[in-house]
DRENSE-532731 format. One record per residue (C-alpha): residue number from 1; residue in three letters; x, y, z. Coordinates in steps of 0.02 Angstrom, whole numbers. Example, Ala and Ser with C-alpha at 12.3 -4.5 7.8 and 13.67 -1.06 7.14 Angstrom:
2
ATOM   kollo   zalo     east    north       up
ATOM       1    ala      615     -225      390
ATOM       2    ser      684      -53      357
This chain:
405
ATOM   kollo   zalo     east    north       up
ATOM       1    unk        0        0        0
ATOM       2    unk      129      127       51
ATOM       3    unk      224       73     -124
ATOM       4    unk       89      108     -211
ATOM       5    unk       64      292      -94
ATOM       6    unk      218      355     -155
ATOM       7    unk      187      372     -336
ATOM       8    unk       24      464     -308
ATOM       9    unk      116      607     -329
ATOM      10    unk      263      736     -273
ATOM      11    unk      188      785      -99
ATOM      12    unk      123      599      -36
ATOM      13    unk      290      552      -71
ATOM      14    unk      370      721       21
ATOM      15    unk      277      682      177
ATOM      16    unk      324      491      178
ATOM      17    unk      519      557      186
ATOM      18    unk      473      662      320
ATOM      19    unk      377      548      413
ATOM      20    unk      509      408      366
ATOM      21    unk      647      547      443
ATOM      22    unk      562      583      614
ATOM      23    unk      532      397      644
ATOM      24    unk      722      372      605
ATOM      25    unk      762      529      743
ATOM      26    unk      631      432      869
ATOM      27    unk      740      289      861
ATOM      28    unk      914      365      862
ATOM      29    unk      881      523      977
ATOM      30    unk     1056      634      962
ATOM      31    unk     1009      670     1160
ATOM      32    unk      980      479     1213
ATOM      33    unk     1042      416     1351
ATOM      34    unk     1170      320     1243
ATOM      35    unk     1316      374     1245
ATOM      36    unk     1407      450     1064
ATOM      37    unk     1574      364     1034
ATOM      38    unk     1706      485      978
ATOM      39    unk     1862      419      925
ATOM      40    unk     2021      533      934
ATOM      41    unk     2185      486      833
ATOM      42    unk     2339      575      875
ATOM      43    unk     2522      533      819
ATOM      44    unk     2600      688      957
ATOM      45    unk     2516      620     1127
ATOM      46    unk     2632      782     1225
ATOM      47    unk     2612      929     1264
ATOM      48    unk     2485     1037     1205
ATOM      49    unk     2404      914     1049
ATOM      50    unk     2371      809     1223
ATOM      51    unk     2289      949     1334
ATOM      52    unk     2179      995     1184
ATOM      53    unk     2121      822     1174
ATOM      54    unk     2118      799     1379
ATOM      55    unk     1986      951     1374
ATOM      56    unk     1886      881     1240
ATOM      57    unk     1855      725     1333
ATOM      58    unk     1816      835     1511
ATOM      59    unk     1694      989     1418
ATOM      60    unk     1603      869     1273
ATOM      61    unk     1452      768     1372
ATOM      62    unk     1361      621     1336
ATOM      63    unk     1519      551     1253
ATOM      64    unk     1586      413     1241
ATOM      65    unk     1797      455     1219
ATOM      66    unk     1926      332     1141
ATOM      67    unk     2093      387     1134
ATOM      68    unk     2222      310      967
ATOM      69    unk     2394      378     1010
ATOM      70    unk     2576      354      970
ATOM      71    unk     2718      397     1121
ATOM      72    unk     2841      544     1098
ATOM      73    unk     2959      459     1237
ATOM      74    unk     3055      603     1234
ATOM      75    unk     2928      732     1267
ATOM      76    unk     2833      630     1387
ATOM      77    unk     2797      448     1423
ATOM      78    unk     2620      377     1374
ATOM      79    unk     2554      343     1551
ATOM      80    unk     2598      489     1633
ATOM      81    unk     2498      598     1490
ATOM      82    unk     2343      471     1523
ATOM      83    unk     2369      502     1707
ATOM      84    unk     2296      674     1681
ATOM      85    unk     2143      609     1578
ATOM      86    unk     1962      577     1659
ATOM      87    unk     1902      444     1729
ATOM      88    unk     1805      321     1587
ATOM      89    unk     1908      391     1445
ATOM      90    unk     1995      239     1370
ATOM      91    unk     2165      220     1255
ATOM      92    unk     2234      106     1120
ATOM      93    unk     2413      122     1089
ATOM      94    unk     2448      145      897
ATOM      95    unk     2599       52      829
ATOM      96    unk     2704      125      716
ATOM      97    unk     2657      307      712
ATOM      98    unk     2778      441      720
ATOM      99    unk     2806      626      695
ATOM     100    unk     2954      634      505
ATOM     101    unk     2876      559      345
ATOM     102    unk     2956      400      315
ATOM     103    unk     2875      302      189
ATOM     104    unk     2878      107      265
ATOM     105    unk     2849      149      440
ATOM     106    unk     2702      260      362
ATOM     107    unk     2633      142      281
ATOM     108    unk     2630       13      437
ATOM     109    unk     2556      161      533
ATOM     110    unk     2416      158      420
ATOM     111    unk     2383      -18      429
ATOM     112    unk     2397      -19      591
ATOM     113    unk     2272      131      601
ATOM     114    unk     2145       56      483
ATOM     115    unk     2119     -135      596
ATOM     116    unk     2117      -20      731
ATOM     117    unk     1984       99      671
ATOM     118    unk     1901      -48      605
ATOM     119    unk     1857     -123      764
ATOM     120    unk     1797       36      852
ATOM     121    unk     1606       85      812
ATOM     122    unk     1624      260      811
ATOM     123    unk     1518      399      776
ATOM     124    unk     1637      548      759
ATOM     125    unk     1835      515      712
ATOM     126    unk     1910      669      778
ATOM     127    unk     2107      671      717
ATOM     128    unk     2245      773      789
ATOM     129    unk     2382      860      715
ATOM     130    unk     2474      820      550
ATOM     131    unk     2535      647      540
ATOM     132    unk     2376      588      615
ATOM     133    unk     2261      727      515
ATOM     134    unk     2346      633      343
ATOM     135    unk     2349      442      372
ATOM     136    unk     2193      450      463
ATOM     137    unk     2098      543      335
ATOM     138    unk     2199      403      202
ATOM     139    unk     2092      260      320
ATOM     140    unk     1939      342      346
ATOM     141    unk     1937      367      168
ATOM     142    unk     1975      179      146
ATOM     143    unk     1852      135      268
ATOM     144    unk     1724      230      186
ATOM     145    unk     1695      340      362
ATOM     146    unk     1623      509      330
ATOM     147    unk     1611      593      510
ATOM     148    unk     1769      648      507
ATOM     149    unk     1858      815      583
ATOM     150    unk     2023      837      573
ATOM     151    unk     2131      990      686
ATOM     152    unk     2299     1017      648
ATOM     153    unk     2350     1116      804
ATOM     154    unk     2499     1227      731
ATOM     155    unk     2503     1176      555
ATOM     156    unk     2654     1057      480
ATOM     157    unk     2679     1205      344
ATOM     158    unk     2692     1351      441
ATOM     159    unk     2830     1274      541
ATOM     160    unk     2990     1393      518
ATOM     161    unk     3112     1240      558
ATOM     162    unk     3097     1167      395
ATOM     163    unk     3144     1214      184
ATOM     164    unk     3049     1277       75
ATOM     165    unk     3029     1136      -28
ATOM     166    unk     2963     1009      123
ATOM     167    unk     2839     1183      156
ATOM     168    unk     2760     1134       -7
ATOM     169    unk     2775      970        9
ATOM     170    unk     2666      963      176
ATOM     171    unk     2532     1077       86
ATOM     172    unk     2503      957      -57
ATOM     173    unk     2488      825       62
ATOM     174    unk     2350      934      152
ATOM     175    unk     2291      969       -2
ATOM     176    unk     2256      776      -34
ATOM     177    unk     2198      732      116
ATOM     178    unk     2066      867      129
ATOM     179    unk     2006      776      -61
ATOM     180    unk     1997      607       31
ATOM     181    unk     1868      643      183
ATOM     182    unk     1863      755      327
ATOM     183    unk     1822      920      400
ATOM     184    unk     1951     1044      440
ATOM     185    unk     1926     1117      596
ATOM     186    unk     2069     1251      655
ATOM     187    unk     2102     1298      827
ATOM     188    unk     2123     1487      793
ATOM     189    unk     2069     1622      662
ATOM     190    unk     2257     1644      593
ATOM     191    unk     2276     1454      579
ATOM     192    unk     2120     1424      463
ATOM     193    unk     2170     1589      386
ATOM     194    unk     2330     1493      330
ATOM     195    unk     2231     1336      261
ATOM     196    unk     2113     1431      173
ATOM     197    unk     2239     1568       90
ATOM     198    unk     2315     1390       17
ATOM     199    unk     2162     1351      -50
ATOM     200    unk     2105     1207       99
ATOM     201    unk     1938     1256      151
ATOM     202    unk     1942     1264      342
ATOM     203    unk     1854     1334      483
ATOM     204    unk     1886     1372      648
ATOM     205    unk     1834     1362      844
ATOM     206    unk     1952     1441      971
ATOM     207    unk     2045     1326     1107
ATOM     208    unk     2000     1387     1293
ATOM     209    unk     2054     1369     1457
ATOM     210    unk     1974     1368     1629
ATOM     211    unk     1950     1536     1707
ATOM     212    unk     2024     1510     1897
ATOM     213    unk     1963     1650     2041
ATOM     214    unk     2097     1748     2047
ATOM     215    unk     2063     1843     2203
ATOM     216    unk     2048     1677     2292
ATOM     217    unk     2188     1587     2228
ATOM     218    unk     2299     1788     2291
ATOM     219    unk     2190     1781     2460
ATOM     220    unk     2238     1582     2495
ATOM     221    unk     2406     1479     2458
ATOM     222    unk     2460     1585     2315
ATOM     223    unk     2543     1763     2367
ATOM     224    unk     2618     1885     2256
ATOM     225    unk     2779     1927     2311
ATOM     226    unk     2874     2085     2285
ATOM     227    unk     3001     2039     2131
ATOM     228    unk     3082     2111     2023
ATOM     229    unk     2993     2155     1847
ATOM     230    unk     2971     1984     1793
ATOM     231    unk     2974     1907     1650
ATOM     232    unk     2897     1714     1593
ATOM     233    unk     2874     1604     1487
ATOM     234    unk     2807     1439     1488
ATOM     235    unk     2827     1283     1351
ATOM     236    unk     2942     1139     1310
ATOM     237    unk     3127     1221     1253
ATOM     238    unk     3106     1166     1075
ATOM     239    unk     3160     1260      896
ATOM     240    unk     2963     1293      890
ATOM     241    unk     2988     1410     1039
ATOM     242    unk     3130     1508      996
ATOM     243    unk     3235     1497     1144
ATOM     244    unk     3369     1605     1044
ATOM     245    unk     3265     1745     1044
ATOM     246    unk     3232     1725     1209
ATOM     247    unk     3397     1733     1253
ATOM     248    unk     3430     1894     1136
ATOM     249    unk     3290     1963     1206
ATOM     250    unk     3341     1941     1421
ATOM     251    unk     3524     1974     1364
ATOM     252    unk     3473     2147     1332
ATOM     253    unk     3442     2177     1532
ATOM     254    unk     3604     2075     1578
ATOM     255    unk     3664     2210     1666
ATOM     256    unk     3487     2274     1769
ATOM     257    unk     3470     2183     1919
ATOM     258    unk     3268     2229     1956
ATOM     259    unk     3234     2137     1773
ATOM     260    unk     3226     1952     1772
ATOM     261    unk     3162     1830     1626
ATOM     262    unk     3094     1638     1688
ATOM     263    unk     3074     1507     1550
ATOM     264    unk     2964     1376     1659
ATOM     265    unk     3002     1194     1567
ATOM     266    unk     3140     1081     1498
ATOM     267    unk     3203     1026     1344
ATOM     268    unk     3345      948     1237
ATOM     269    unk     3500      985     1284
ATOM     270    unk     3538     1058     1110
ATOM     271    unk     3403     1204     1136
ATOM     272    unk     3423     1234     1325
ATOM     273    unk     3619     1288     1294
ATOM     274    unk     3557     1456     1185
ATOM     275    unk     3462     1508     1353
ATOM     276    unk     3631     1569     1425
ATOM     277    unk     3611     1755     1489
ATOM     278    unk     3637     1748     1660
ATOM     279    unk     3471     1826     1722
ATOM     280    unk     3371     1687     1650
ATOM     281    unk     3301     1553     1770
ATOM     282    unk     3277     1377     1692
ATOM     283    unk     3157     1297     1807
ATOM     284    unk     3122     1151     1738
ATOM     285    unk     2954     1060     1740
ATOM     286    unk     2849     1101     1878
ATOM     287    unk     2689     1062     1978
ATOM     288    unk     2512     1147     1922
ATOM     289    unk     2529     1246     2090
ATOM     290    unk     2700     1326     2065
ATOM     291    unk     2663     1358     1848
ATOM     292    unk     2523     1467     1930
ATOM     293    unk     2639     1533     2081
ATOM     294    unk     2760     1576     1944
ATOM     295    unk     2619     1645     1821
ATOM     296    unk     2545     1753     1954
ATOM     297    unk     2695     1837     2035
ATOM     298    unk     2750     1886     1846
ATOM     299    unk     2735     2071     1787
ATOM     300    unk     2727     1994     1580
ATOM     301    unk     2710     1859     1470
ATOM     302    unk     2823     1823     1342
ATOM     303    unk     2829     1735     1161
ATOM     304    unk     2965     1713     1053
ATOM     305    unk     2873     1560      970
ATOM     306    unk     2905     1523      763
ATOM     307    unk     2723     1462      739
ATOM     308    unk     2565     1399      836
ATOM     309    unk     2397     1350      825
ATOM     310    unk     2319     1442      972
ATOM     311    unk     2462     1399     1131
ATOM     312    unk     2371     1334     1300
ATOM     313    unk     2529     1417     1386
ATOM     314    unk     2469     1589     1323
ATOM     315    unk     2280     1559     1365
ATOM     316    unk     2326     1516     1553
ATOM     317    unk     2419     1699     1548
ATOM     318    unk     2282     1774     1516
ATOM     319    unk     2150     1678     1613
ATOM     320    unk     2262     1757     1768
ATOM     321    unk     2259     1953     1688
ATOM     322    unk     2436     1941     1630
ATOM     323    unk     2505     2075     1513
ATOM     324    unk     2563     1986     1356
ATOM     325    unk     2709     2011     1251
ATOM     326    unk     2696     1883     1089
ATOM     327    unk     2800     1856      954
ATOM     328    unk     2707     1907      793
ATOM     329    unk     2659     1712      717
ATOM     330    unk     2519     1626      677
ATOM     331    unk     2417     1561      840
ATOM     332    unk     2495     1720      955
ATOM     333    unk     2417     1853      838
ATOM     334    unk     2278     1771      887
ATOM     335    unk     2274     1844     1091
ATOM     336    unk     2344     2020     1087
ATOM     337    unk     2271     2146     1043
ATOM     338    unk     2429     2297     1019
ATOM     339    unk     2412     2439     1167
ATOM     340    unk     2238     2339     1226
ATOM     341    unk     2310     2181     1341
ATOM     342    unk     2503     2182     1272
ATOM     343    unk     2586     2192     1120
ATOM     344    unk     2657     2092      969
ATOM     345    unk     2826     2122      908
ATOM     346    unk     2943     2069      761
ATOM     347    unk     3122     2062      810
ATOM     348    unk     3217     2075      979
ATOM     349    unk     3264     2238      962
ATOM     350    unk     3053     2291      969
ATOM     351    unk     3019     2178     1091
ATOM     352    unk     3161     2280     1202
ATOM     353    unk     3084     2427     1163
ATOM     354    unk     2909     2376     1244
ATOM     355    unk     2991     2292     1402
ATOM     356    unk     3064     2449     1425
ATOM     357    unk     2908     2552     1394
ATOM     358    unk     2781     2434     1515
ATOM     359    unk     2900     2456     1639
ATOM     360    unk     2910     2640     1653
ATOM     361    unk     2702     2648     1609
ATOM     362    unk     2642     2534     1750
ATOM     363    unk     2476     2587     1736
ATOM     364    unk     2472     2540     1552
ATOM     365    unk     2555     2388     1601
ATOM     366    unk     2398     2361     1742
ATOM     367    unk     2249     2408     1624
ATOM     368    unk     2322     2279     1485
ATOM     369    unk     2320     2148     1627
ATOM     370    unk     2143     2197     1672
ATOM     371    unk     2095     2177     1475
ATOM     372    unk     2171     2025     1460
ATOM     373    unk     2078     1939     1600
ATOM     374    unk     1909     2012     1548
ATOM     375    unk     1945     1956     1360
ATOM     376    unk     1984     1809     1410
ATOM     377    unk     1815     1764     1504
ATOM     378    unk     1719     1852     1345
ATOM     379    unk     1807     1755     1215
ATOM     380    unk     1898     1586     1277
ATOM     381    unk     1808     1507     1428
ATOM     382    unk     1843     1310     1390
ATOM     383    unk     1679     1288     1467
ATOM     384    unk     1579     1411     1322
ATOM     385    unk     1718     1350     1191
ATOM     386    unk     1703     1178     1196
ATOM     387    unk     1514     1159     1175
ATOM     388    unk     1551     1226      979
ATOM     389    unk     1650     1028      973
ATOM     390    unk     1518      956     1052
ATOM     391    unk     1358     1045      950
ATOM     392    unk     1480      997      818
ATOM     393    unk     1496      808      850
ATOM     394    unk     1294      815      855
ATOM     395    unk     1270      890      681
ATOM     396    unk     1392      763      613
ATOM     397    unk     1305      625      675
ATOM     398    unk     1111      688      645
ATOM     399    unk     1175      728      465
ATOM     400    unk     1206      555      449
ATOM     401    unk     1062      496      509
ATOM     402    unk      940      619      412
ATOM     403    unk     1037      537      235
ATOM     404    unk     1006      345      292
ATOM     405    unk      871      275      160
């Protein structure tokens, strides 16, 4: 009977879809009770890729989180980065992966990826970074998986560390994995700026961070203590980071006792030798407690990054009203705004210039640390952020249900 109702005629046959499409949404509610099952694929399981992901799986709800991840040993061990996860969120070590292209163990990665990904019932894939962003886009195209998002967290080709000729290399590769399946989802303005001026169609949601008390974190354990002007910075000492220019940059105040720069975090031995200048303080990795003891007794924040995508390390200096001071690259262009909460700057010789000037303006230097604060609560609360991934995750999925005959 109903066969025979849908050639009556343009409108029977309208309403049976519908009716066909809100007995399909009965049955699979986005806002069940069941859980969604959101798989996230990351070569770089360190540093910030890691937090990014750690966040997702805290501020997304009603998710069900599986973690695919390689091991940078050197960076960090495995099980001390899924120490910091959530409860419930579970992990399956991926073989092979790793951060240079090398064409054999690629192409074990990406076996390994696709039995892996083939024994997961997921709703979303969510991949993270480059190396994961291409050979997991390569096996969900294989697979014949379409909810796929893919966020590259300080793209490969705006790294400053590598020729010109691997620069263009890494975009064609984009290029050909954006043809293959996947939805490019940048963590800052400047980054998906980047992907689309190479002609990648990309959008964008900010990262955040949690927005502490501030006034009860100076009236309990945490006291500012009369310093000298002081300077920080926090991050892993890599090439990325610039510690070179950090080291131009303090060398400048050698010779002024009441200046002092603080690089909080370690590194290769390689990059930790160009931070010489003998009013820098190396402090190695520290607990949450003294990064925010450090954060909050500093007068300014300072970049000399190459490149990011939008840096966690930055975002925390804000969330506590810190002046900011940020090399002018993609991902740090993103969080000052010149004269409004800090400044960007171009070479060492600038970024003098403004130490010099904040210090002899303090009440500049105060109202940009007010601004930064109250930006920061407008514009990159992890708590506001983060439901853009998860209203995200939902469209994906109800999109695919709406096109199931």
């Amino acid at each position: 009977m109903i066969e025979n109702l849908k050639y009556n005629g343009a409108n029977v046959s309208l309403k049976l879809l519908l009716i066909s499409k809100i007995i399909l949404l009965i049955l699979h509610p986005i806002h069940s009770k069941s859980l969604m099952r959101v798989i996230h694929v990351v070569e770089c399981f360190a540093s910030g890729t890691a937090h990014f992901i750690n966040l997702l799986t805290r501020y997304t709800y009603n998710c069900d989180h599986i973690v695919i991840h390689g091991e940078r040993i050197e960076e960090m061990k495995a099980e001390l980065v899924k120490a910091r996860f959530p409860e419930g969120t579970k992990f399956i070590y991926w073989e092979d992966a790793q951060r240079e292209i090398k064409l054999k163990k690629d192409f074990q990665a990406l076996n390994s990826l696709i039995r892996l990904l083939r024994n997961v019932n997921a709703d979303v894939i969510h991949l993270h970074s480059s190396k994961a962003g291409f050979l997991g886009r390569l096996a969900c195209f294989i697979l014949g998986f379409k909810n796929v998002i893919y966020t590259p967290n300080g793209a490969a080709f705006a790294r400053e560390d590598i020729s010109k000729k691997k620069k263009k290399l890494y975009i064609a590769l984009e290029k050909v994995a954006d043809k293959l399946s996947g939805h490019v989802v940048c963590c800052s303005s400047s980054e998906a700026m980047i992907f689309n001026d190479n002609g990648i169609k990309a959008n964008y949601i900010n990262n955040g961070t949690s927005i502490p008390d501030i006034q009860t974190l100076v009236d309990g354990k945490f006291k500012h203590e009369a310093n000298p002007f002081t300077i920080v910075t926090c991050g892993r000492v890599t090439e990325q980071k610039n510690p070179a220019l950090f080291n131009k940059i303090a060398g400048a105040f050698a010779a002024s006792p009441n200046i002092r720069f603080i690089w909080i975090g370690e590194g290769d031995a390689s990059q930790i030798n160009q931070l010489d200048s003998g009013n820098i303080l190396l402090t190695g990795w520290q607990s949450k407690e003294n990064v925010l003891q450090a954060l909050l007794n500093a007068d300014l924040y300072l970049s000399t990054a190459l490149w990011e995508g939008l840096p966690f390390s930055v975002l925390e200096a804000l969330s506590l009203g810190k002046c900011l001071l940020l090399s002018d690259c993609v991902g740090n262009v993103d969080l000052v705004k010149d004269g409004y909460n800090g400044f960007k700057y171009g070479s060492a010789e600038e970024a003098v210039s403004r130490i010099e000037w904040l210090i002899n303006n303090q009440e500049s230097l105060q109202t940009m640390a007010k601004n930064s604060r109250e930006w920061c609560e407008r514009d990159f609360d992890v708590q506001v952020v983060f439901r853009k991934y998860q209203a995200l995750y939902e469209s994906l999925v109800e999109k695919q249900l709406l096109t199931i005959s």
